[in-house]
C-alpha positions as CSV (number, residue, x, y, z in Angstrom):
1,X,0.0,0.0,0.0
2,X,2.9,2.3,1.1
3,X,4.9,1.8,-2.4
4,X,1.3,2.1,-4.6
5,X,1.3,6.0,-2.8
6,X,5.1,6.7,-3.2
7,X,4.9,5.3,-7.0
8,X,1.6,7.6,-7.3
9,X,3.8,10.5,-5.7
10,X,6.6,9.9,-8.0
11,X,4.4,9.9,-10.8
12,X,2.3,13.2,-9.9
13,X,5.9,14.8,-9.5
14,X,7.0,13.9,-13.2
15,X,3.7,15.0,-15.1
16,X,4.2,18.4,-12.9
17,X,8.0,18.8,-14.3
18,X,7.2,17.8,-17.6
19,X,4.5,20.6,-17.7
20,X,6.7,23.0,-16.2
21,X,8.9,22.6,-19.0
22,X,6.7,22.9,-22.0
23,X,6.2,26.0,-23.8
24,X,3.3,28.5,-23.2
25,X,1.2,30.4,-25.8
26,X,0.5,34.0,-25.4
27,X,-1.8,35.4,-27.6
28,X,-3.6,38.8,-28.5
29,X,-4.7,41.2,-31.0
30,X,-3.2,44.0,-33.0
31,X,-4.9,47.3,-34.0
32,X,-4.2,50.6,-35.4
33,X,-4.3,53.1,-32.2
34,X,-6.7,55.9,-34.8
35,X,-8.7,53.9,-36.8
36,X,-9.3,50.7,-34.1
37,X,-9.3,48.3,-37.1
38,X,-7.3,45.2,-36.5
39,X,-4.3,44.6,-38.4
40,X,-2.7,42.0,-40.7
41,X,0.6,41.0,-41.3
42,X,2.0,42.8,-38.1
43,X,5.3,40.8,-37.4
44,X,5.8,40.1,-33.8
45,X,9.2,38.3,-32.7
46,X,9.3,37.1,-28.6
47,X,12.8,36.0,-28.0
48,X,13.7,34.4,-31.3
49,X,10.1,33.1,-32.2
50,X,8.6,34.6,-34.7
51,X,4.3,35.0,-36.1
52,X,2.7,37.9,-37.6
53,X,-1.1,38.4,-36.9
54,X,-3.8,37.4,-39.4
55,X,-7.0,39.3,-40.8
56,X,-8.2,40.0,-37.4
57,X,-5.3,41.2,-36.1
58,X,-4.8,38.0,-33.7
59,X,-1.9,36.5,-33.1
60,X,-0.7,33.7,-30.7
61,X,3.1,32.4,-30.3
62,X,5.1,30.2,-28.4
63,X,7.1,31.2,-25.4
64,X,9.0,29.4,-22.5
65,X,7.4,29.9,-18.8
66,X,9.8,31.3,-16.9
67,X,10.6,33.8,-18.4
68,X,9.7,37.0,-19.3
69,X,8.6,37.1,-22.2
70,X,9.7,40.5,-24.4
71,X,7.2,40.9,-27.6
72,X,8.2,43.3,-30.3
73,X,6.1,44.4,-33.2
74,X,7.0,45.7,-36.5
75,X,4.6,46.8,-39.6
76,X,5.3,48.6,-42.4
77,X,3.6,52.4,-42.1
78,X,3.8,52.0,-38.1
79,X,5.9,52.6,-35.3
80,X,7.5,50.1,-33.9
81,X,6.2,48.8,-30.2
82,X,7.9,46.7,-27.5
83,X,5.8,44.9,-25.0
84,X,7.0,42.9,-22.1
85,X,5.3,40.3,-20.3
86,X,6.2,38.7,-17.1
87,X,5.0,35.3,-15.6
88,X,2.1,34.4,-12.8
89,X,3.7,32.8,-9.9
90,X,3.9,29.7,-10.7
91,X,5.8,30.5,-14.0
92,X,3.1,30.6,-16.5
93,X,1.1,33.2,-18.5
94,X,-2.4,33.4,-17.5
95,X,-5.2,33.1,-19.9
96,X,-6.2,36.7,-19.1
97,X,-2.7,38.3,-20.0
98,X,-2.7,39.1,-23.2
99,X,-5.8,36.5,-25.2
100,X,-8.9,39.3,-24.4
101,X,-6.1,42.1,-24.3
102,X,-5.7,44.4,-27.1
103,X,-2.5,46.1,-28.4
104,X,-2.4,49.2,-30.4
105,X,0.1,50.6,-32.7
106,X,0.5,53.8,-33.9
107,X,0.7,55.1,-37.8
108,X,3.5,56.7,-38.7
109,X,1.3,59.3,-40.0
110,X,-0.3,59.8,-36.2
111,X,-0.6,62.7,-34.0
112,X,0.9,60.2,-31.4
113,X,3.7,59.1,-33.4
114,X,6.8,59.4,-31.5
115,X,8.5,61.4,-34.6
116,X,5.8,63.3,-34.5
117,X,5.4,64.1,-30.3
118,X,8.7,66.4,-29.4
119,X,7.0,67.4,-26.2
């Protein structure tokens, strides 16, 4: 009975490491900051891994728990934007972090853009 519970311990133990060390998916969705339309074929890069979004402007893409995880976007026509994203506590990223979460870029052509802002 004792070595049924340490073999059922030692097996609870290994599924937890194994999930520990699989990778996460973050996901989210790009728009434009002025019109709010979602947009395509942003490339986003997160430590070497690399998606761009798709019609709707969602995007999801594989990232180590861990770690934080450092996102950086890149369309043609917009500024640039760097987004970092740390971990929950137990090393993962929450459902809530980025999936319902939108991010916005800004046209080159924007009152916000930061070629534009010299304040």
């Amino acid at each position: 009975m004792q070595n049924k519970l340490i073999l059922k311990i030692k097996l609870i133990i290994l599924i937890l490491l194994f999930c520990s060390c699989t990778n996460n998916t973050l996901s989210g969705h790009v728009y434009d900051y002025d019109t709010g339309e979602p947009l395509s074929n942003v490339q986003i890069d997160s430590n070497g891994n690399k998606t761009e979004t798709d019609n709707n402007g969602y995007f999801d893409i594989k990232v180590k728990p861990n770690n934080t995880c450092k996102l950086s976007l890149k369309k043609e026509g917009y500024e640039a934007k760097k987004v970092n994203r740390k971990p929950d506590s137990i090393g993962l990223f929450s459902q809530g972090n980025l999936k319902n979460r939108k991010i916005y870029l800004f046209s080159k052509e924007s009152d916000f853009s930061s070629k534009r802002s010299n304040y």
